[in-house]
VOBA-842627 format. One record per residue (C-alpha): residue number from 1; residue in three letters; x, y, z. Coordinates in pm, 1 decimal. Example, Ala and Ser with C-alpha at 12.3 -4.5 7.8 and 13.67 -1.06 7.14 Angstrom:
! VOBA-842627
ATOM   nr  rest         X         Y         Z
ATOM    1   ALA    1230.0    -450.0     780.0
ATOM    2   SER    1367.0    -106.0     714.0
//
This chain:
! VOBA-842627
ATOM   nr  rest         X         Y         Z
ATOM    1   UNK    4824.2    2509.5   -4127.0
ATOM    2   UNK    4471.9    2705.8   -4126.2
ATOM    3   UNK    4476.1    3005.7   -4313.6
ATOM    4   UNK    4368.1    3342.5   -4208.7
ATOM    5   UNK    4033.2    3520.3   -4416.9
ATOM    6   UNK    4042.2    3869.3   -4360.0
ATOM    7   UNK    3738.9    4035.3   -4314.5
ATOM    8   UNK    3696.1    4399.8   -4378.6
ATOM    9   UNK    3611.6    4620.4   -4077.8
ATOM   10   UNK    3362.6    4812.3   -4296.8
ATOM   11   UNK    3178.2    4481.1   -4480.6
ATOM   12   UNK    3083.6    4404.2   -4095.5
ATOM   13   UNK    2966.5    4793.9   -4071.7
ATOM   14   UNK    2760.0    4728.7   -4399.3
ATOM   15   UNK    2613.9    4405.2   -4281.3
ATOM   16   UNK    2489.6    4561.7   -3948.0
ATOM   17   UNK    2359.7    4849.5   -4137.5
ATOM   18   UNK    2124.3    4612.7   -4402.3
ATOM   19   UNK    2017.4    4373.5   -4064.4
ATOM   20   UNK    1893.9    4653.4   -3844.7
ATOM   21   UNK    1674.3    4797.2   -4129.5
ATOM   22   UNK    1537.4    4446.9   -4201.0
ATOM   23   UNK    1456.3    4361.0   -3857.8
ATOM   24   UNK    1296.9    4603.3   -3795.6
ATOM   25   UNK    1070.2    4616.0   -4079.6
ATOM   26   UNK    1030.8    4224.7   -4206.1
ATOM   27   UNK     904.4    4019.0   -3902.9
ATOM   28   UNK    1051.5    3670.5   -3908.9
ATOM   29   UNK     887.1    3421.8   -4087.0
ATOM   30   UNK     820.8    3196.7   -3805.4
ATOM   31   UNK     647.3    3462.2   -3594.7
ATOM   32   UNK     416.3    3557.5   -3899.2
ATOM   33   UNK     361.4    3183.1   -3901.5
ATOM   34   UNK     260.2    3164.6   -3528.7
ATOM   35   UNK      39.5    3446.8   -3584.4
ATOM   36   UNK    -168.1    3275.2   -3859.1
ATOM   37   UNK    -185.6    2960.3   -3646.4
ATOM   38   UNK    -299.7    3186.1   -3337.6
ATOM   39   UNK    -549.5    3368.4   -3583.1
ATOM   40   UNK    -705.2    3002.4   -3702.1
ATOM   41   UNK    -740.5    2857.7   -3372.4
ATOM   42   UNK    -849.5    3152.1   -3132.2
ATOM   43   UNK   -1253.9    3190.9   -3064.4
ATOM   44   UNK   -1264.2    3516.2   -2916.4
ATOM   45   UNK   -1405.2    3772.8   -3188.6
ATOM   46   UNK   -1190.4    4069.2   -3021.3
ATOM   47   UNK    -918.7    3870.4   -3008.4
ATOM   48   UNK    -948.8    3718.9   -3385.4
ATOM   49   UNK    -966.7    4096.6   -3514.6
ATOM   50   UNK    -644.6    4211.8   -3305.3
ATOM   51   UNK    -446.5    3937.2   -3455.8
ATOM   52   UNK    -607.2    4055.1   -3751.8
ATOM   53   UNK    -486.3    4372.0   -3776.5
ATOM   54   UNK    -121.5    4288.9   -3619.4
ATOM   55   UNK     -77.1    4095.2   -3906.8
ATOM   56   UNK    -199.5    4322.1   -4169.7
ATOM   57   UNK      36.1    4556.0   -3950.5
ATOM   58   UNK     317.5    4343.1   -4003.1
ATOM   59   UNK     238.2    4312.1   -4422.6
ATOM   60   UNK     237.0    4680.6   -4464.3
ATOM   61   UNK     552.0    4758.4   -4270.4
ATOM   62   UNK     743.8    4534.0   -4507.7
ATOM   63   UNK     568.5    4664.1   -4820.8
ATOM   64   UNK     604.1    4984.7   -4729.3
ATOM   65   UNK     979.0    4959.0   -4580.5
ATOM   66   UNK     884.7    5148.5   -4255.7
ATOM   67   UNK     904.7    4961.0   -3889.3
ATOM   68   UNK     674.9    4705.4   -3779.0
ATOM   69   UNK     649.1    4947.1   -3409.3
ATOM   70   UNK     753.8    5242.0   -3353.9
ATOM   71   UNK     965.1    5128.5   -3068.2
ATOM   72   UNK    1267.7    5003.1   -3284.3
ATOM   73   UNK    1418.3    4919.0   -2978.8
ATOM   74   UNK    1832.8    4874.1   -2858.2
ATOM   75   UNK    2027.2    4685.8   -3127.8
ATOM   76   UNK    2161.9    4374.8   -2935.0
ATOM   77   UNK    2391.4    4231.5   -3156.9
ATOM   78   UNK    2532.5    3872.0   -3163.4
ATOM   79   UNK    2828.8    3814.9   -3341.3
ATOM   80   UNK    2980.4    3474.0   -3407.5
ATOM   81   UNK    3321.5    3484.3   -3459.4
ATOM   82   UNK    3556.8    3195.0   -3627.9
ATOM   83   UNK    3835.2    3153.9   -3488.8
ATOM   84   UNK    4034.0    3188.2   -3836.0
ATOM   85   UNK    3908.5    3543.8   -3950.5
ATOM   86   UNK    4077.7    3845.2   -3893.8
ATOM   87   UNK    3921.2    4199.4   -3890.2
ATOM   88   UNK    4080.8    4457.0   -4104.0
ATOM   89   UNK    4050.2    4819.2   -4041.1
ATOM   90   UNK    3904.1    4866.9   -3729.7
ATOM   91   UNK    3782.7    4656.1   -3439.9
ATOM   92   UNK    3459.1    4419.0   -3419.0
ATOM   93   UNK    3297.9    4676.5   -3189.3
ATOM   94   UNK    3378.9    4999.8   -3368.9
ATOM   95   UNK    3230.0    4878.7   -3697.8
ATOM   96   UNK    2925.7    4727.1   -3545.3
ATOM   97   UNK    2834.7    5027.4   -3388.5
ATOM   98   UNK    2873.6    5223.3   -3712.1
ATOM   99   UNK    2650.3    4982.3   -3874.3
ATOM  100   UNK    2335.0    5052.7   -3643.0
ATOM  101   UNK    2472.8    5396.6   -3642.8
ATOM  102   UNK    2383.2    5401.7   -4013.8
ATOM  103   UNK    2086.5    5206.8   -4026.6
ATOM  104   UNK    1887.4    5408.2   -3783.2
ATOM  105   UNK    1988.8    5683.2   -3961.1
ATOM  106   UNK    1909.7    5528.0   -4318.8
ATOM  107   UNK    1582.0    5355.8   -4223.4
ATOM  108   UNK    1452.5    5628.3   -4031.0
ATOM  109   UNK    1452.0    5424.2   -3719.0
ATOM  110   UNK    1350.4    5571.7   -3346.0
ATOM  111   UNK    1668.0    5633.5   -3194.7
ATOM  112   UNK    1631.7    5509.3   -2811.3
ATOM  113   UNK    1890.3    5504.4   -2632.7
ATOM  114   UNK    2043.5    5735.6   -2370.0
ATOM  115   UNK    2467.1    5733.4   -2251.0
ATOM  116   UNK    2372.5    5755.1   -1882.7
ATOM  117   UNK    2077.8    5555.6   -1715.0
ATOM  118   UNK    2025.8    5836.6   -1454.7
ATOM  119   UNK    2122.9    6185.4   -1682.5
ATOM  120   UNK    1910.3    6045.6   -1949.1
ATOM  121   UNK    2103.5    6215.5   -2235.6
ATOM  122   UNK    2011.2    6082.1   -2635.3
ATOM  123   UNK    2324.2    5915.2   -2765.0
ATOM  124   UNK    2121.2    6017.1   -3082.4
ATOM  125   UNK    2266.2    5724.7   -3316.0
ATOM  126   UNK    2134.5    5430.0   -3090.1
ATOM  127   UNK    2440.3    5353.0   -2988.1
ATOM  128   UNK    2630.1    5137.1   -2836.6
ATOM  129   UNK    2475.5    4846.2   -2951.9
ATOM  130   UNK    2428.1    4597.6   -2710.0
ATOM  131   UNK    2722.0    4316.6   -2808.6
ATOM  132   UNK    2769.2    3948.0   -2763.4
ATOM  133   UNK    3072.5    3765.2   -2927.6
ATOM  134   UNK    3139.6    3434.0   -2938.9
ATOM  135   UNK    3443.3    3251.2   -3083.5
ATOM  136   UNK    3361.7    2973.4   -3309.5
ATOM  137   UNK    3534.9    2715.0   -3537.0
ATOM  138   UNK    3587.1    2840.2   -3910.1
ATOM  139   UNK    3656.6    3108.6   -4103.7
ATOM  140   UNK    3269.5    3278.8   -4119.2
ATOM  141   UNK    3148.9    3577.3   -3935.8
ATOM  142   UNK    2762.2    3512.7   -3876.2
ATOM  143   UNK    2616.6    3840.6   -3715.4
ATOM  144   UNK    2232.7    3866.1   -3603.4
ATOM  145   UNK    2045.6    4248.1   -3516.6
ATOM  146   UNK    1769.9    4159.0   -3259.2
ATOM  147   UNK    1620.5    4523.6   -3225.8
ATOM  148   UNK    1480.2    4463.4   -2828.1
ATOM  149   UNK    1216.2    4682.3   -2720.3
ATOM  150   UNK    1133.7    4819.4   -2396.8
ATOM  151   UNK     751.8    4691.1   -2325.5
ATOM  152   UNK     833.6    4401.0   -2282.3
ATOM  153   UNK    1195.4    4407.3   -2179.2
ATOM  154   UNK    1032.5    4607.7   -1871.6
ATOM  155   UNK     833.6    4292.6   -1803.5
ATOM  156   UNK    1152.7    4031.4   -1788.2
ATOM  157   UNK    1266.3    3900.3   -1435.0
ATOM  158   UNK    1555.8    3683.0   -1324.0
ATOM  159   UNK    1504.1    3482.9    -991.2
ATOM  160   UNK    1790.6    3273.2    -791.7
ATOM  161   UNK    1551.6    3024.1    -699.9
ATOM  162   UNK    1701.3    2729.7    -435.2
ATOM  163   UNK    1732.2    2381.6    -576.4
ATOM  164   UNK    1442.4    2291.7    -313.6
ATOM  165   UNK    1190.8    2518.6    -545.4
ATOM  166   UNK    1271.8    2266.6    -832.0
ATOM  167   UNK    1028.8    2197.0   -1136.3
ATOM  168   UNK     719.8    2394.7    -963.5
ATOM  169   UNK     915.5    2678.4    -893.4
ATOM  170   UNK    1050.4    2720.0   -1195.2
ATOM  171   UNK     650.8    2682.3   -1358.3
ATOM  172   UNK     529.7    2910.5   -1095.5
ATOM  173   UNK     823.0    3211.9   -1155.0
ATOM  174   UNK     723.1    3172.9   -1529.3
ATOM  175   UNK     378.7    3197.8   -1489.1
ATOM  176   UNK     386.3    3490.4   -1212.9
ATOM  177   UNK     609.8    3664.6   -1459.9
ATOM  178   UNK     348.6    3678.1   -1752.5
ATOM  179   UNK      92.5    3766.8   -1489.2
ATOM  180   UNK     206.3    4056.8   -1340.3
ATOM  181   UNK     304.5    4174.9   -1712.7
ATOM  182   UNK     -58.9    4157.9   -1835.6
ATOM  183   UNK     -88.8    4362.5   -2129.7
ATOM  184   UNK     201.7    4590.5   -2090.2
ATOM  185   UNK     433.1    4373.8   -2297.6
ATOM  186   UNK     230.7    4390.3   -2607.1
ATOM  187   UNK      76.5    4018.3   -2621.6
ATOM  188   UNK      74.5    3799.0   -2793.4
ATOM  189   UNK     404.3    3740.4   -2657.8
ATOM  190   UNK     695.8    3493.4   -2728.1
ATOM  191   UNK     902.8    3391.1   -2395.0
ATOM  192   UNK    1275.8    3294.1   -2380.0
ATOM  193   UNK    1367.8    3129.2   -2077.9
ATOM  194   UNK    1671.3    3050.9   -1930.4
ATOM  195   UNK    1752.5    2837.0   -1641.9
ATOM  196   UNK    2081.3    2725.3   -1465.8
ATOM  197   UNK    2417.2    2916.5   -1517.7
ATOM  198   UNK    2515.7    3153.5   -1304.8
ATOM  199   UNK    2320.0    3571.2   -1246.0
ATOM  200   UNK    2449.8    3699.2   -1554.0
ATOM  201   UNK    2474.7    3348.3   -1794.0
ATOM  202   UNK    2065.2    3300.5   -1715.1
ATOM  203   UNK    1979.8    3628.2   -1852.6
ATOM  204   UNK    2164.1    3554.0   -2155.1
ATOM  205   UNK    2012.7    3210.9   -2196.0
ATOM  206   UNK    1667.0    3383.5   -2158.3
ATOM  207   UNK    1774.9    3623.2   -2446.8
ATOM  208   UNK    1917.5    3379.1   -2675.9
ATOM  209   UNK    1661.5    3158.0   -2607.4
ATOM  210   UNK    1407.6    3441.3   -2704.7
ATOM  211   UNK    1612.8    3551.4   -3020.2
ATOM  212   UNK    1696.8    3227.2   -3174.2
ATOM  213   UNK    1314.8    3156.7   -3222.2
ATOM  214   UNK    1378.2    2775.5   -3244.4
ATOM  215   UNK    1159.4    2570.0   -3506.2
ATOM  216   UNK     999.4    2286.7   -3338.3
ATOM  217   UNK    1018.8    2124.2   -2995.8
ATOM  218   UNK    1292.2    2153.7   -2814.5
ATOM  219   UNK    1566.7    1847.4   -2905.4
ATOM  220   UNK    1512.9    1676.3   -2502.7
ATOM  221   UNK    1178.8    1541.5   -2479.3
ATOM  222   UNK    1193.4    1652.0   -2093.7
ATOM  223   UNK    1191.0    2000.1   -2173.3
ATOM  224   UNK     968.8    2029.6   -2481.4
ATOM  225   UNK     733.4    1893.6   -2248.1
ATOM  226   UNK     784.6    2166.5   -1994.7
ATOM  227   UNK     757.4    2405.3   -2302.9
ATOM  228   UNK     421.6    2313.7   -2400.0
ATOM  229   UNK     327.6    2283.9   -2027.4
ATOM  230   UNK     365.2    2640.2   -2006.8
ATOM  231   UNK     271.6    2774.2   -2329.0
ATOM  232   UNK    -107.0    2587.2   -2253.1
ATOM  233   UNK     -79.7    2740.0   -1858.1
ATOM  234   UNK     -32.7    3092.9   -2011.7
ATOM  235   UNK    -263.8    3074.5   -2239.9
ATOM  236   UNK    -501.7    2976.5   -1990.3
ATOM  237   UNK    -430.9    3291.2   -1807.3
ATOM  238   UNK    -697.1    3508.1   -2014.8
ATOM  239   UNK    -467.1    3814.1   -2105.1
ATOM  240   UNK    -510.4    3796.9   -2495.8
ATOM  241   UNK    -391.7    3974.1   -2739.2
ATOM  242   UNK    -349.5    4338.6   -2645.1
ATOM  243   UNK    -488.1    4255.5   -2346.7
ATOM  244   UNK    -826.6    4221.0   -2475.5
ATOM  245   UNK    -889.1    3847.7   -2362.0
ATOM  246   UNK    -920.9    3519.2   -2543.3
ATOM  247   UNK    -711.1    3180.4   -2532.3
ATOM  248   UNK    -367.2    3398.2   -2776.3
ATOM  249   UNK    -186.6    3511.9   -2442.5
ATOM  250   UNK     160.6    3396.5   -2574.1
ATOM  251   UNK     272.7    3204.9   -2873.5
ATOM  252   UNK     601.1    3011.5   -2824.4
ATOM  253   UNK     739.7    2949.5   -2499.6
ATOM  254   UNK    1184.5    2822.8   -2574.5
ATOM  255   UNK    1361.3    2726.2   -2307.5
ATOM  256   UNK    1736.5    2730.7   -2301.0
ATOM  257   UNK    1959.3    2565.1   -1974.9
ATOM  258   UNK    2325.7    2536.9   -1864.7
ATOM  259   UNK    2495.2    2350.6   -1576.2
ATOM  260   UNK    2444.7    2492.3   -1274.2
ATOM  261   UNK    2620.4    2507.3    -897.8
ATOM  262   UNK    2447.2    2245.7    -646.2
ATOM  263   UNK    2344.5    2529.5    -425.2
ATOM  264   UNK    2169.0    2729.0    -715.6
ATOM  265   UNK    1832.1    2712.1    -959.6
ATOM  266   UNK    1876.1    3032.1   -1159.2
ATOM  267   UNK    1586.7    3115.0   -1392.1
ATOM  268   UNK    1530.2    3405.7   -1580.1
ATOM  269   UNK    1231.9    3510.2   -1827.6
ATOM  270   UNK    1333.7    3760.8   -2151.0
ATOM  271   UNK     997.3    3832.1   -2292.2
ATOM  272   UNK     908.8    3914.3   -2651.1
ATOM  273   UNK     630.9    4148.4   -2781.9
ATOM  274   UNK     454.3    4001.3   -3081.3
ATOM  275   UNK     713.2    4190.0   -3260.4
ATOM  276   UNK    1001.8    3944.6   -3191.9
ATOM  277   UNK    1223.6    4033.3   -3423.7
ATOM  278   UNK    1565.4    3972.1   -3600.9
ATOM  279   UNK    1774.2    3943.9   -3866.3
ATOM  280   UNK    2106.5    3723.5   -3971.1
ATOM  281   UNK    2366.9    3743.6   -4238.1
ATOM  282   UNK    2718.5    3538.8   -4211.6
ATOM  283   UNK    3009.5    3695.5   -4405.9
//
């Protein structure tokens, strides 16, 4: 028989608290990494000194401890879950929001987020986090804090495209989608795309897709094809960093899909400032 680990309610509380404060003032590594590549490769001089100075942007936040932008976003939290831990002293949701609770509070982090879409009332904690579980094998607890701001969450779309639309249709969704953002989301931006699933499952493809930040091509040839397809037809597009032109309109485009229903082509687009950020710990 599998034996039970107990987890403490308020290690997970502690955990949240330490990732929301580091994602929001350490960019990952392979972001930074994209960045440099972007700033060796792009011929535009206005465009070569705005990547400049987003990456000296990026060194002093973490030197300094204080957020990469000021819009330190909603916390979207995903938790994976084994199936052979049990929580102690509270629930999964209660602790996670007192984590991001306390670190906005401790990290002096822009508290964003409003109970009631329409009254538009500060919850003034920036809670509730926005939570995914899922239940996994084992007895770990792996959470990651992706901090999601709104410039470029304001620029995602979902589409139920028909299976007649097929390949182009996806491409051309994709690429309409970056160019009716222009330079609202921030650029250089990182795209996570989701297609197949079902309304909601797409959006949260395009989110994980975005979040997970993937090393590498994607593990089917077919669609690390499509990937770089996409990444060279945006970058075509002119927008440039900040908006300011040059060939550094996105960096990564990652592309996540699920089975689908014969009648359906879902395809949504969650897109990333060149802050993409987040953090993981596993307890």
């Amino acid at each position: 028989m599998e034996s039970i680990r107990t987890i403490p309610s308020a290690a997970i509380t502690d955990c949240v608290a330490r990732l929301c404060i580091r994602a929001c003032t350490v960019l990952p590594g392979q972001v930074v990494t994209l960045l440099e590549a972007a700033g060796r490769t792009e011929p535009y001089p206005p465009a070569q000194n705005t990547l400049r100075l987003i990456r000296q942007n990026a060194v002093v936040a973490a030197t300094k401890n204080v957020p990469i932008c000021q819009d330190t976003g909603m916390a979207v939290v995903f938790a994976e879950v084994g199936q052979d831990v049990h929580i102690a002293g509270g629930t999964l949701e209660d602790a996670v929001n007192a984590g991001v609770a306390r670190g906005y509070a401790e990290g002096w982090l822009r508290k964003s987020v409003i109970r009631d879409p329409l009254r538009r009332q500060n919850t003034g904690d920036n809670t509730p986090a926005v939570l995914h579980v899922r239940l996994t094998a084992g007895d770990h607890l792996k959470l990651t804090v992706s901090p999601k701001g709104f410039g470029s969450e304001n620029m995602s779309r979902l589409a139920m495209l028909t299976p007649a639309d097929g390949l182009e249709g996806v491409k051309a969704f994709v690429l309409e989608t970056v160019r009716l953002a222009g330079a609202n989301p921030c650029p250089p931006i990182m795209l996570g795309v989701g297609i197949g699933g079902t309304f909601e499952q797409v959006a949260l493809l395009a989110k994980e897709a975005l979040v997970e930040l993937r090393e590498g091509p994607h593990p089917d040839p077919y669609y690390a094809a499509l990937e770089e397809e996409l990444l060279s037809s945006i970058n075509r597009l002119g927008i440039g960093p900040q908006g300011f032109g040059g060939r550094t309109t996105a960096l990564s485009v990652r592309i996540k899909t699920a089975p689908t229903h014969i009648a359906g082509l879902p395809v949504a687009v969650n897109m990333g400032c060149h802050v993409t950020r987040h953090a993981t710990e596993t307890l």
